[in-house]
Z-matrix of the N, CA and C atoms (Angstrom, degrees):
N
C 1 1.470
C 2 1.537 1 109.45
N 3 1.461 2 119.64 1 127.11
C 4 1.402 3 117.99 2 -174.27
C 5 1.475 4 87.32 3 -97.66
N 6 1.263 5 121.04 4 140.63
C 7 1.366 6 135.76 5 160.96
C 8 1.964 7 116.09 6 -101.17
N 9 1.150 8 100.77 7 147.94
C 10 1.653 9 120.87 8 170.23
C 11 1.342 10 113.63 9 -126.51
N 12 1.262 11 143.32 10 97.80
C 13 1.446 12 151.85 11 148.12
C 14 1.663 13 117.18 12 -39.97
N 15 1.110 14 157.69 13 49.89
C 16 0.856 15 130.28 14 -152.04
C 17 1.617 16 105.03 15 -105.28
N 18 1.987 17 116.59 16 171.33
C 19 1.227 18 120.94 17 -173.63
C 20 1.395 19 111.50 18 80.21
N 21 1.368 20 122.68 19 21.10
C 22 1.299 21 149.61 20 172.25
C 23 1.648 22 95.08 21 -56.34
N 24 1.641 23 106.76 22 160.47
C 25 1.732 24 116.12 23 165.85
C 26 1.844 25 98.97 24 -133.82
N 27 1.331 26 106.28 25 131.07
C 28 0.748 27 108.28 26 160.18
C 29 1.769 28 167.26 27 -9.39
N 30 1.611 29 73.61 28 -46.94
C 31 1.882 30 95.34 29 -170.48
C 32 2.266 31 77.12 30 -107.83
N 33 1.009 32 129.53 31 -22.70
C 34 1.493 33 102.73 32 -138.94
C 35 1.292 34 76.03 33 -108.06
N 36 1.233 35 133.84 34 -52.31
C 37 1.330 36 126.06 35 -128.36
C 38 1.659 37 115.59 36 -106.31
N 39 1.865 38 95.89 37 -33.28
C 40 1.567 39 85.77 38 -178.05
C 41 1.176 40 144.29 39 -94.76
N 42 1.634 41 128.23 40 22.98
C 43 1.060 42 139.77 41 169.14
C 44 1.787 43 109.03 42 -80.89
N 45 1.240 44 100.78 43 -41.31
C 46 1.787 45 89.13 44 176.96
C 47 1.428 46 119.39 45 -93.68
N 48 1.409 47 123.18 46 13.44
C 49 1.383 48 120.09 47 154.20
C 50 1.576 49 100.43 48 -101.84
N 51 1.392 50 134.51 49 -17.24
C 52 1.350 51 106.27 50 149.77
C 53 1.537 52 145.69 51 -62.58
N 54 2.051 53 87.15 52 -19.12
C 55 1.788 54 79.50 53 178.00
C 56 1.436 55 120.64 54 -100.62
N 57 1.579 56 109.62 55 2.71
C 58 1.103 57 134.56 56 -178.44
C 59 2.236 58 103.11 57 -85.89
N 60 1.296 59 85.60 58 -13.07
C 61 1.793 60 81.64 59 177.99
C 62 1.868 61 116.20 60 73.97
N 63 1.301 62 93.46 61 22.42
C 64 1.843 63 91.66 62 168.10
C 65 1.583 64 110.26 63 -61.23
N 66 0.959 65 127.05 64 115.33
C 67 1.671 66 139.47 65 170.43
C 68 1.546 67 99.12 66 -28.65
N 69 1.817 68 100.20 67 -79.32
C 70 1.382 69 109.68 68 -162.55
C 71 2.129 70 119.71 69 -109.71
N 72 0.910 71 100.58 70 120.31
C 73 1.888 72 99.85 71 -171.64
C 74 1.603 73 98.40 72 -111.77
N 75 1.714 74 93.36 73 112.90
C 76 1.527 75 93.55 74 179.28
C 77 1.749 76 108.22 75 -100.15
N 78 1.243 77 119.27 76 153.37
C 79 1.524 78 132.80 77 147.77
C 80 1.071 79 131.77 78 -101.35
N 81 1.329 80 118.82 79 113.77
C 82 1.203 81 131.87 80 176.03
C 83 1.689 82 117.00 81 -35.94
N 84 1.433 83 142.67 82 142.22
C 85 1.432 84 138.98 83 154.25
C 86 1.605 85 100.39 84 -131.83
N 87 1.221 86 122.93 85 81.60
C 88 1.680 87 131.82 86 -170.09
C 89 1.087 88 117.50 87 -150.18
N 90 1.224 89 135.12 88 101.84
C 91 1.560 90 128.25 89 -153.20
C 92 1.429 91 107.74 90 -88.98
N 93 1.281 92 116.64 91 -11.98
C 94 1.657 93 119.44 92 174.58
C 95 1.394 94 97.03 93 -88.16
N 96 1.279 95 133.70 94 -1.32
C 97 1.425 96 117.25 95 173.88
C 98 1.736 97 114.10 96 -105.71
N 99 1.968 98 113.06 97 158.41
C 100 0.811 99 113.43 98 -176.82
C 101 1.826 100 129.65 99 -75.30
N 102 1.647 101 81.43 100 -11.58
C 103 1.944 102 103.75 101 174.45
C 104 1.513 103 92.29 102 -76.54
N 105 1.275 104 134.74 103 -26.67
C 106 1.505 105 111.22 104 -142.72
C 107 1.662 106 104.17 105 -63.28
N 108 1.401 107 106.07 106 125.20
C 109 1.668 108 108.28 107 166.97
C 110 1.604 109 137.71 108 -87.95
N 111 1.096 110 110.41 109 147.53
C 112 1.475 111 143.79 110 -163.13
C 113 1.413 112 84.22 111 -64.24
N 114 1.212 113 133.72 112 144.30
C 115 1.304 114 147.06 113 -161.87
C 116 1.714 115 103.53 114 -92.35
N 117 1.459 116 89.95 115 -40.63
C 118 1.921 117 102.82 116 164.98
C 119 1.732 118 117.28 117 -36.37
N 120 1.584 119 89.39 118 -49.11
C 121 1.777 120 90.69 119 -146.91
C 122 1.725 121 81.21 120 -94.50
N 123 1.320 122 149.37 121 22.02
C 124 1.223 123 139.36 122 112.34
C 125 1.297 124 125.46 123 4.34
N 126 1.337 125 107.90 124 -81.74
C 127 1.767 126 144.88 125 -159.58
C 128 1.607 127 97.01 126 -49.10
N 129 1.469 128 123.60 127 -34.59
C 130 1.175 129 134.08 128 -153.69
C 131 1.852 130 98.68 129 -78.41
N 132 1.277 131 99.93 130 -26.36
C 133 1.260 132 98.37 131 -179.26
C 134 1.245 133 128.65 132 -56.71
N 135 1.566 134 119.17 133 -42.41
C 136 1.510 135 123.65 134 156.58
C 137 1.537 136 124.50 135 -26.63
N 138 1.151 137 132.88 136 -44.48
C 139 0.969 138 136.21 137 179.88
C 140 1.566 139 135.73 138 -73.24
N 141 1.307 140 105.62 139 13.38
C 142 1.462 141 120.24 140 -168.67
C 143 1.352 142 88.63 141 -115.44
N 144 1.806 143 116.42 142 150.15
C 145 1.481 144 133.77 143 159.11
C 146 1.336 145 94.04 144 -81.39
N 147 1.244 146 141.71 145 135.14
C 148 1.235 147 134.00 146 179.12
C 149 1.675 148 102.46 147 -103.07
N 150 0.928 149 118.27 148 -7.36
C 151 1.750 150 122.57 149 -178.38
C 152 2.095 151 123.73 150 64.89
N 153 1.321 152 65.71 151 -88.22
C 154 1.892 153 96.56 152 175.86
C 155 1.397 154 120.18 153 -110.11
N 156 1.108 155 114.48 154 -17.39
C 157 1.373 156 125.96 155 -141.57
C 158 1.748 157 112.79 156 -118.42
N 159 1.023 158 130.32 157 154.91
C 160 1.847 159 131.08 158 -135.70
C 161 1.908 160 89.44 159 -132.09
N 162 1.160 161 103.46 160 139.02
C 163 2.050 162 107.27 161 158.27
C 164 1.540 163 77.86 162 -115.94
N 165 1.738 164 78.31 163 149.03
C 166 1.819 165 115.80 164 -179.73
C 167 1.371 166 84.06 165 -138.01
N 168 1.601 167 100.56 166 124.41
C 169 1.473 168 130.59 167 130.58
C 170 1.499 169 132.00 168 -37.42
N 171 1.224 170 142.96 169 60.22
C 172 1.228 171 126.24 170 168.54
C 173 1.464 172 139.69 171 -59.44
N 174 1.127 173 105.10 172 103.38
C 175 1.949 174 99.68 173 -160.08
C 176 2.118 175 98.39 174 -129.44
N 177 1.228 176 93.64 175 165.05
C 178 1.691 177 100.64 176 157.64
C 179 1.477 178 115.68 177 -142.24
N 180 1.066 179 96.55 178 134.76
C 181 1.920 180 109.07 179 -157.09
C 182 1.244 181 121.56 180 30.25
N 183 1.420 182 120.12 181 96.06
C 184 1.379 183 125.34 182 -160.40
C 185 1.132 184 109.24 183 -123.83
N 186 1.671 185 108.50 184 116.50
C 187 1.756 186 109.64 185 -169.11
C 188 1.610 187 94.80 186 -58.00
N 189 1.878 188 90.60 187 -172.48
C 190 1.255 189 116.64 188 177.25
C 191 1.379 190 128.31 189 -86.57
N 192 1.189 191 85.19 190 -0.04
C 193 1.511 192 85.47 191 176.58
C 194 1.534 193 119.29 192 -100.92
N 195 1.448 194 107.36 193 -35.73
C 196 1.698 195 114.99 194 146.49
C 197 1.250 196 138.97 195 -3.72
N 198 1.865 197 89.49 196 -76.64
C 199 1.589 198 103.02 197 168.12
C 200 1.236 199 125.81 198 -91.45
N 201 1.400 200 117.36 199 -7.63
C 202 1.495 201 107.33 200 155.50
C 203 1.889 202 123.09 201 -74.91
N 204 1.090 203 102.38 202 -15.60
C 205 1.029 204 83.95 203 -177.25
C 206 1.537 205 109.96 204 -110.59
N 207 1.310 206 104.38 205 -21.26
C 208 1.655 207 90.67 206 -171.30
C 209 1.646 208 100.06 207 -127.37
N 210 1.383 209 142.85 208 -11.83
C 211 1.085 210 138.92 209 151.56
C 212 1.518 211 127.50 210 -69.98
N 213 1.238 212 121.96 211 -31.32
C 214 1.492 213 133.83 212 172.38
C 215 1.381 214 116.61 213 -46.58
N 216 1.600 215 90.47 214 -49.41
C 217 1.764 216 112.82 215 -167.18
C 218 1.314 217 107.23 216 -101.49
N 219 1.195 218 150.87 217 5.85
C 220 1.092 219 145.97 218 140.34
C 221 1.540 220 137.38 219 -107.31
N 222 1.571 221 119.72 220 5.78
C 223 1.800 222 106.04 221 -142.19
C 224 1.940 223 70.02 222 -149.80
N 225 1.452 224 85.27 223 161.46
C 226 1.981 225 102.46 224 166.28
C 227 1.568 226 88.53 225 -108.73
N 228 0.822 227 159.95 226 -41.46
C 229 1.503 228 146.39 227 -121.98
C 230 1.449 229 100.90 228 -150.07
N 231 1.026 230 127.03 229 155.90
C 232 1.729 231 135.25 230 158.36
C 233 1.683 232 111.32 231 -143.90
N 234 1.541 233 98.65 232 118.46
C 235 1.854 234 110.87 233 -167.15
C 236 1.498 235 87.85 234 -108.02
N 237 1.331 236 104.59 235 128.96
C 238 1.699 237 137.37 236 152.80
C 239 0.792 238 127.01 237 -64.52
N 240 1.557 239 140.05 238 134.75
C 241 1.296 240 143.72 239 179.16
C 242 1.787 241 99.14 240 -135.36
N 243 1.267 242 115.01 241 -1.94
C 244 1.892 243 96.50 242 -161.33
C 245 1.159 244 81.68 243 -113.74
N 246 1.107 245 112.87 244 -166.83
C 247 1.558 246 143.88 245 -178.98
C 248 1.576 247 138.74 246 -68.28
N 249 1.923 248 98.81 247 20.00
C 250 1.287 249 131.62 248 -149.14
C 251 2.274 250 80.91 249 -73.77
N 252 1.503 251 99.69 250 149.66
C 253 1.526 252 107.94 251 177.72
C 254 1.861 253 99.95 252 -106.73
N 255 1.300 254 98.11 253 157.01
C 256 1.471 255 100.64 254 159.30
C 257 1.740 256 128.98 255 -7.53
N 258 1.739 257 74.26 256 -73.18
C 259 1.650 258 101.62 257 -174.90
C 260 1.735 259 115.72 258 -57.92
N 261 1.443 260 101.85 259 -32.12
C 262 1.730 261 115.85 260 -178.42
C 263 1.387 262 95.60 261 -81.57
N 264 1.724 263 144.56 262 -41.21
C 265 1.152 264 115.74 263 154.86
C 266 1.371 265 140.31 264 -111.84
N 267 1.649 266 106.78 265 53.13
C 268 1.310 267 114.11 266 151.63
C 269 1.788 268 95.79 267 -105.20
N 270 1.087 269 139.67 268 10.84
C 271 1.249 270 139.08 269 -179.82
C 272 1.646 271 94.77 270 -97.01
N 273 1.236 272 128.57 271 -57.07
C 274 1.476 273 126.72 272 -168.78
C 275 1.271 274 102.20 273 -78.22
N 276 1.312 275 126.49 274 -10.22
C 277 1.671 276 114.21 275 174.04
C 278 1.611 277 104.48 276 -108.01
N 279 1.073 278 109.74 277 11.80
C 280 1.499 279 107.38 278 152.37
C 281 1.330 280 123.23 279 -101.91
N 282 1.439 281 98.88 280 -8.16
C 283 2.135 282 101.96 281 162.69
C 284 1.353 283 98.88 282 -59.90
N 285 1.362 284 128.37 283 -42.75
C 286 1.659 285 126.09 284 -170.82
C 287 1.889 286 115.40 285 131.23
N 288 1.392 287 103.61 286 28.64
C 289 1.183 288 127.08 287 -178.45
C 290 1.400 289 129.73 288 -95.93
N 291 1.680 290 126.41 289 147.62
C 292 1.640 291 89.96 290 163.46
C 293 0.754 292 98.15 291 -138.87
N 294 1.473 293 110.61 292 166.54
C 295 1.923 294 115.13 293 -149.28
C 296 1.407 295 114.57 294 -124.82
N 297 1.609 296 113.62 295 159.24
C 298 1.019 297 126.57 296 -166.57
C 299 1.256 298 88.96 297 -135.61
N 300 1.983 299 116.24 298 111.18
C 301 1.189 300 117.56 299 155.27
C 302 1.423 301 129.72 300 -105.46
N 303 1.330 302 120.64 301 129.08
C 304 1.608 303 135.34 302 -171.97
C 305 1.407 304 109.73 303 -60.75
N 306 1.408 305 149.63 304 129.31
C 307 1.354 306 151.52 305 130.17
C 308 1.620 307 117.20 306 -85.08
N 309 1.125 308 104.73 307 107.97
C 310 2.090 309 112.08 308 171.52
C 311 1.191 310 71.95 309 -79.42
N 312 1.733 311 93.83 310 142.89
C 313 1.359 312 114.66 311 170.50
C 314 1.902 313 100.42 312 -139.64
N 315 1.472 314 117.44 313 110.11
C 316 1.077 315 127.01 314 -164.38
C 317 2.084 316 99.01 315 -102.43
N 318 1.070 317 105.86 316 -18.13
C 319 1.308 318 103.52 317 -162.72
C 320 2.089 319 100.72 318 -179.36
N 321 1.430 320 106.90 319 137.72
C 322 1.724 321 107.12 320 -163.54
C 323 0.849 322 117.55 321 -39.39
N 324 1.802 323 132.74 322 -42.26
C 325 1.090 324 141.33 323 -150.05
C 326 2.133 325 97.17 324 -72.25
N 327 1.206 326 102.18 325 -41.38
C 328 1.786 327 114.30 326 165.19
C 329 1.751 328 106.84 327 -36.62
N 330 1.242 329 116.30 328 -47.85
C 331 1.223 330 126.02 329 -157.68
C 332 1.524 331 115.58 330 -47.04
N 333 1.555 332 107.47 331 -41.01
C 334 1.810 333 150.64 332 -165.42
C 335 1.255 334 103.23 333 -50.69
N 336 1.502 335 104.85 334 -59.02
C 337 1.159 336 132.58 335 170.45
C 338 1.683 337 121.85 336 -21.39
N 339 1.097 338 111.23 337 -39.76
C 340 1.506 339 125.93 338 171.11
C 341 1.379 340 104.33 339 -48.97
N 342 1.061 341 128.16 340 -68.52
C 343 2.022 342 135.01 341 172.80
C 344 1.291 343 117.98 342 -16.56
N 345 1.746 344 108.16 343 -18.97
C 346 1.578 345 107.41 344 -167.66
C 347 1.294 346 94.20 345 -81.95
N 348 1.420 347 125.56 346 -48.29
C 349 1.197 348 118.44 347 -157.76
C 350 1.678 349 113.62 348 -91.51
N 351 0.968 350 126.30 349 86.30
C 352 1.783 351 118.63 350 -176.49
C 353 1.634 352 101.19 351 -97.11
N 354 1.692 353 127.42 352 2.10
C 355 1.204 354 116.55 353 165.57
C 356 1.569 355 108.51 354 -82.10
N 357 1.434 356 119.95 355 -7.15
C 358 1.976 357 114.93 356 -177.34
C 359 1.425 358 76.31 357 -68.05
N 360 1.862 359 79.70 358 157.52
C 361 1.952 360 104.30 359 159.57
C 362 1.803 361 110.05 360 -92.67
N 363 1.287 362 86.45 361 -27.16
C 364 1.891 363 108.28 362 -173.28
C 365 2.013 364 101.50 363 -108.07
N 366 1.033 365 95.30 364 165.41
C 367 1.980 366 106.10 365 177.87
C 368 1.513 367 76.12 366 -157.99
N 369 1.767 368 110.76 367 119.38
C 370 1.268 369 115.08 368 166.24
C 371 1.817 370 93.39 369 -127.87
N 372 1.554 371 102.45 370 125.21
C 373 1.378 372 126.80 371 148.11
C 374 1.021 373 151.37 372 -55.27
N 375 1.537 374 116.25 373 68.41
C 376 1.538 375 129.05 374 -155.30
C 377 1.451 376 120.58 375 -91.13
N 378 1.367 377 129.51 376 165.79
C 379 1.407 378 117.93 377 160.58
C 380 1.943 379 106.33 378 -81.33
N 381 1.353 380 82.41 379 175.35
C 382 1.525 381 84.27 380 167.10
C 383 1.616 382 124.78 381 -73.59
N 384 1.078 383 100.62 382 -14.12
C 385 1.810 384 82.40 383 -164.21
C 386 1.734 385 92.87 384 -117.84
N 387 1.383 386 102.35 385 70.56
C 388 1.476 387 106.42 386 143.72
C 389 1.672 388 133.61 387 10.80
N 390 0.791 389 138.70 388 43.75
C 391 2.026 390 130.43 389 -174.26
C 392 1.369 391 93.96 390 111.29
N 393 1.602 392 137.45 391 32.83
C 394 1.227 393 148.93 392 -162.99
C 395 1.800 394 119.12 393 -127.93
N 396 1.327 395 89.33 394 -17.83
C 397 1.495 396 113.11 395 -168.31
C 398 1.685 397 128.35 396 35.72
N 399 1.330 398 81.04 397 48.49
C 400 1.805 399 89.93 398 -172.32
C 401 1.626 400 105.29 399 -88.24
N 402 1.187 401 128.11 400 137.69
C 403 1.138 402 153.73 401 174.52
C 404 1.741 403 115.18 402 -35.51
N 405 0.966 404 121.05 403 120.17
C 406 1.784 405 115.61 404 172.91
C 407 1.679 406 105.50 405 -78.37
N 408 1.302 407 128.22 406 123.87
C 409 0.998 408 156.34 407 83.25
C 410 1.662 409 101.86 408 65.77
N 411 1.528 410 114.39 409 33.14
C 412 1.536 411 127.31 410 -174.94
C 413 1.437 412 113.73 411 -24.74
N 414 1.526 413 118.57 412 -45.97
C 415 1.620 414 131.10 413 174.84
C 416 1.250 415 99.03 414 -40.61
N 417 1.720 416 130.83 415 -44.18
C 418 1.449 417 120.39 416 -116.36
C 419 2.030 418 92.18 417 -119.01
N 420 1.680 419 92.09 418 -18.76
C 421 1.897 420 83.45 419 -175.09
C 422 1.585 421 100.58 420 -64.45
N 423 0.860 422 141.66 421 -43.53
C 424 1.784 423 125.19 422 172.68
C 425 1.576 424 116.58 423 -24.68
N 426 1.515 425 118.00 424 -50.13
C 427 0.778 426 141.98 425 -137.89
C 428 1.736 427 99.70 426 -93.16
N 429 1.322 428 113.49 427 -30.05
C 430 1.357 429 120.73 428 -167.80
C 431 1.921 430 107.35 429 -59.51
N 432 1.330 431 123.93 430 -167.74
C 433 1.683 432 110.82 431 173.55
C 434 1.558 433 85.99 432 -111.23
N 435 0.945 434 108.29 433 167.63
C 436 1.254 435 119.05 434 175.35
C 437 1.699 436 113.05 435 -115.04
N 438 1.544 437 98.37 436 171.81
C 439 1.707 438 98.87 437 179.31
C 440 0.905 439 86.83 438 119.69
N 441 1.978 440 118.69 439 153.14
C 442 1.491 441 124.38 440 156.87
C 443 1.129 442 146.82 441 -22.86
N 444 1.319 443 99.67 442 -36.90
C 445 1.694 444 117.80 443 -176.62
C 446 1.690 445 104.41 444 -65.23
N 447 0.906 446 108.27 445 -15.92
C 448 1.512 447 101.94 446 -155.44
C 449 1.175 448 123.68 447 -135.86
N 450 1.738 449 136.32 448 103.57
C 451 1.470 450 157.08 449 -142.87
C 452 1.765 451 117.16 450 -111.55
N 453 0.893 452 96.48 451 157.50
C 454 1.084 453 99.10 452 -169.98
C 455 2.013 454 101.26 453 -130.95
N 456 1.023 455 101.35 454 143.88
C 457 1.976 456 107.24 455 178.57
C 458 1.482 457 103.30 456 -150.55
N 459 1.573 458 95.92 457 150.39
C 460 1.312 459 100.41 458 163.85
C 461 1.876 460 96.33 459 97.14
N 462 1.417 461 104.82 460 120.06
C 463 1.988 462 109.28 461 170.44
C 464 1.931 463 90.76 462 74.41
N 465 1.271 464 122.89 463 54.80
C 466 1.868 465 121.72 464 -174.88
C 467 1.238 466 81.23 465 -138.79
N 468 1.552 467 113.16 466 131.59
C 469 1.328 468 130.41 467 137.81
C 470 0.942 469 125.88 468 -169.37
N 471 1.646 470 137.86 469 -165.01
C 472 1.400 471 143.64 470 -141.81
C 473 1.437 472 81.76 471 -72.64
N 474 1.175 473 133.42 472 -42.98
C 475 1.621 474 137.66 473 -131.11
C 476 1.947 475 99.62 474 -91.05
N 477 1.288 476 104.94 475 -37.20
C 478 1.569 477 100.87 476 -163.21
C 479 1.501 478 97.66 477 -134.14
N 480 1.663 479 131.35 478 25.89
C 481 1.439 480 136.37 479 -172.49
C 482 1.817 481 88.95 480 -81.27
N 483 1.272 482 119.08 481 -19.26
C 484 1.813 483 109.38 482 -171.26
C 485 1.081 484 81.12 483 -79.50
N 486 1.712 485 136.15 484 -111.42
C 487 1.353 486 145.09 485 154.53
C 488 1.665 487 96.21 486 52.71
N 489 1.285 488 115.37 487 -91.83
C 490 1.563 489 145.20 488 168.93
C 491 1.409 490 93.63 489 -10.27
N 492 1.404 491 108.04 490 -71.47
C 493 1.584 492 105.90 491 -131.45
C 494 1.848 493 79.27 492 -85.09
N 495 1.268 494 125.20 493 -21.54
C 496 1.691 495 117.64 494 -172.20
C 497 1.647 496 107.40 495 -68.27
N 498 1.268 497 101.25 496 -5.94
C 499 1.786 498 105.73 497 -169.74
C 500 1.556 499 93.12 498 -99.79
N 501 1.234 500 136.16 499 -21.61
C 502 1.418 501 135.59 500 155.90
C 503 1.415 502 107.45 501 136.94
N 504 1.631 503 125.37 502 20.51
C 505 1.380 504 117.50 503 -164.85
C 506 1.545 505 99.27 504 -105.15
N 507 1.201 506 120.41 505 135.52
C 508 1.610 507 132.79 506 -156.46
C 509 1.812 508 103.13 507 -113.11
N 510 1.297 509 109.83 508 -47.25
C 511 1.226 510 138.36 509 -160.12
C 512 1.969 511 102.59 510 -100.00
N 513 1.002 512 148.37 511 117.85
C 514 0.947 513 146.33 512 -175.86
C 515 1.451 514 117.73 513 -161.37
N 516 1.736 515 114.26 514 133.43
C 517 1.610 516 121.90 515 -163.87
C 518 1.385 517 118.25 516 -117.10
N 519 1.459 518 128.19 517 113.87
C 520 1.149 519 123.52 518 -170.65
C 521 1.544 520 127.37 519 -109.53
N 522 1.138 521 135.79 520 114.75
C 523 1.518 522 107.26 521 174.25
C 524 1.695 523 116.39 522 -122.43
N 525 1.698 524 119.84 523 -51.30
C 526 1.429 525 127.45 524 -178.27
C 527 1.836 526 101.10 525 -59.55
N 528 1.088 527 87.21 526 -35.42
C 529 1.815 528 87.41 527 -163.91
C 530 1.928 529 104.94 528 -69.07
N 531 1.036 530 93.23 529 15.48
C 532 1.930 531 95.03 530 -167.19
C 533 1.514 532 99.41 531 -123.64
N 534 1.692 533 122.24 532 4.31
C 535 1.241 534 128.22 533 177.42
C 536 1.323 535 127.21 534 -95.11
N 537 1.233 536 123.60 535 153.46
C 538 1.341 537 111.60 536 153.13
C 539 1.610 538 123.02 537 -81.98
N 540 1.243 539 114.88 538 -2.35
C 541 1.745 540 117.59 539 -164.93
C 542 1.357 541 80.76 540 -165.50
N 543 1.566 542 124.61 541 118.51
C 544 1.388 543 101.22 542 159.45
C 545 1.398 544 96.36 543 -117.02
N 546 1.458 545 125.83 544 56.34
C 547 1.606 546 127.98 545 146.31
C 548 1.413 547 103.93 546 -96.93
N 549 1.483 548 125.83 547 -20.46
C 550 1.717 549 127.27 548 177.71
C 551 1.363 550 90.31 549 -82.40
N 552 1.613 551 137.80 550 -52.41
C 553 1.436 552 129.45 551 -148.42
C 554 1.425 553 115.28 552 82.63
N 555 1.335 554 108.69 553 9.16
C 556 1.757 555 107.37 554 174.44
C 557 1.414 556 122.59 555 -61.64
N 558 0.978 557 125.87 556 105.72
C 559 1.968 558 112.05 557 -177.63
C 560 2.002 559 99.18 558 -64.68
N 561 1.131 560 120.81 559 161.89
C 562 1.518 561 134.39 560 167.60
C 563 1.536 562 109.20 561 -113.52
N 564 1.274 563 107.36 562 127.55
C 565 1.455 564 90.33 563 -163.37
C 566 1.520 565 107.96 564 -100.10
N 567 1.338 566 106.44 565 6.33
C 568 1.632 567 100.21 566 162.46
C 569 1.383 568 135.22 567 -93.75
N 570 1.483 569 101.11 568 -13.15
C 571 1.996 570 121.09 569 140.49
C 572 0.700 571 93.91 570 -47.47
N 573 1.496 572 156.02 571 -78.01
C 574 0.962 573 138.95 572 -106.34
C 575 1.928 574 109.02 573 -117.81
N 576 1.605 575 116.71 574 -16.76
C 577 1.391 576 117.17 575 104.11
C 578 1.491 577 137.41 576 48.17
N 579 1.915 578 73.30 577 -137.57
C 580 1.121 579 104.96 578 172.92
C 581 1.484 580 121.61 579 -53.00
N 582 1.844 581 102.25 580 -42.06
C 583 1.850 582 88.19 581 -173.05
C 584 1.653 583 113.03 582 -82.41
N 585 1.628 584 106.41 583 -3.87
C 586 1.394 585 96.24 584 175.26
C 587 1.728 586 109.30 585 -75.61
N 588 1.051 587 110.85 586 -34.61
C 589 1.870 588 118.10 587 167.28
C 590 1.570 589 109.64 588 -51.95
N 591 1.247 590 124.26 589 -25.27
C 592 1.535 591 115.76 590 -160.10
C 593 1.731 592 85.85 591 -94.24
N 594 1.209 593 112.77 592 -44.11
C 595 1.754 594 127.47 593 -178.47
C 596 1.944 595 93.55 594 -36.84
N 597 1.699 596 94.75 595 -64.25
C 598 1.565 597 103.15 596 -172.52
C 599 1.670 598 114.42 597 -33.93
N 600 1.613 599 86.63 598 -64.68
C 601 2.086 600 100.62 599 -179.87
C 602 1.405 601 99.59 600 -34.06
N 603 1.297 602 150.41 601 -11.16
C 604 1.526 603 139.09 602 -128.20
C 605 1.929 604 69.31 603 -115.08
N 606 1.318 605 119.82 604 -77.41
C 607 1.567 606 137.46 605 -173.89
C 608 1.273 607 101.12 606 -23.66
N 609 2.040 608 133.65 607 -46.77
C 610 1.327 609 129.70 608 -138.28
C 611 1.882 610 106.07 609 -94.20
């Protein structure tokens, strides 16, 4: 199971999802959200061995000047949430990026939708309401394709991550469910733990 943490902080959070072996550590760039980060606490990122392990950009429609200047130089990955086309990210993954594109999936026929993009490296399966913490669409994880490429977020935790992965989802993204308050955006890092231990049980 590849895991994604995302809505991470800088100074607090990413040394023990590095030693804990999280694949992917996203940062928020969303100003309606309570993760969204201070451009300051960026800088902090340098200072980590990252090992194995990837920073993701979380943005929605993010000029060029954005990721040249502050995604280029800090992040492996940049994940989509807006209304970015094919063509808009085979353009940002020719800055030297690789991408993570978002599908809200409100209902199956949403699901399809994935086909547009064959320039993502990632297809992540979102709900609709973005920093909303609305539930994915329990009917619909069967339904998703399976294989690496392709994630699932939203309704993941310690409690039903086995469940998950028996329906075929490998790849899976967590952030509210790893809080104690996710109106502060605080991650808890003993959620975060525990569900990396339940991830483990998945290996034995």
């Amino acid at each position: 199971m590849k895991v994604k943490i995302c809505g991470l902080h800088p100074a607090r959070d990413v040394q023990i999802c590095l030693d804990l072996g999280v694949s992917l550590l996203g940062f928020v760039f969303y100003n309606k959200s309570p993760r969204n980060l201070d451009l300051e606490d960026v800088k902090k990122l340098k200072e980590y061995n990252k090992k194995n392990s990837s920073f993701v950009a979380v943005t929605v429609n993010p000029n060029n000047d954005f990721i040249k200047n502050i995604v280029l130089r800090n992040f492996d990955f940049i994940q989509l949430h807006g209304s970015e086309t094919n063509d808009r990210i085979k353009e940002i993954k020719s800055m030297g990026l690789k991408i993570i594109k978002a599908i809200k999936v409100k209902e199956q026929s949403d699901i399809n939708s994935y086909k547009k993009f064959d320039e993502a490296d990632l297809i992540l399966f979102d709900t609709p309401g973005m920093e909303k913490s609305i539930e994915f669409p329990k009917n619909l994880i069967s339904k998703l394709p399976q294989g690496e490429r392709y994630g699932l977020a939203g309704s993941i935790s310690q409690d039903n991550v086995i469940n998950i992965a028996k329906l075929g989802v490998n790849f899976c993204d967590l952030s509210s469910s790893l809080e104690l308050d996710a109106q502060i955006g605080y991650k808890d890092h003993s959620k975060i733990k525990k569900f990396i231990e339940k991830v483990n049980e998945l290996k034995n």
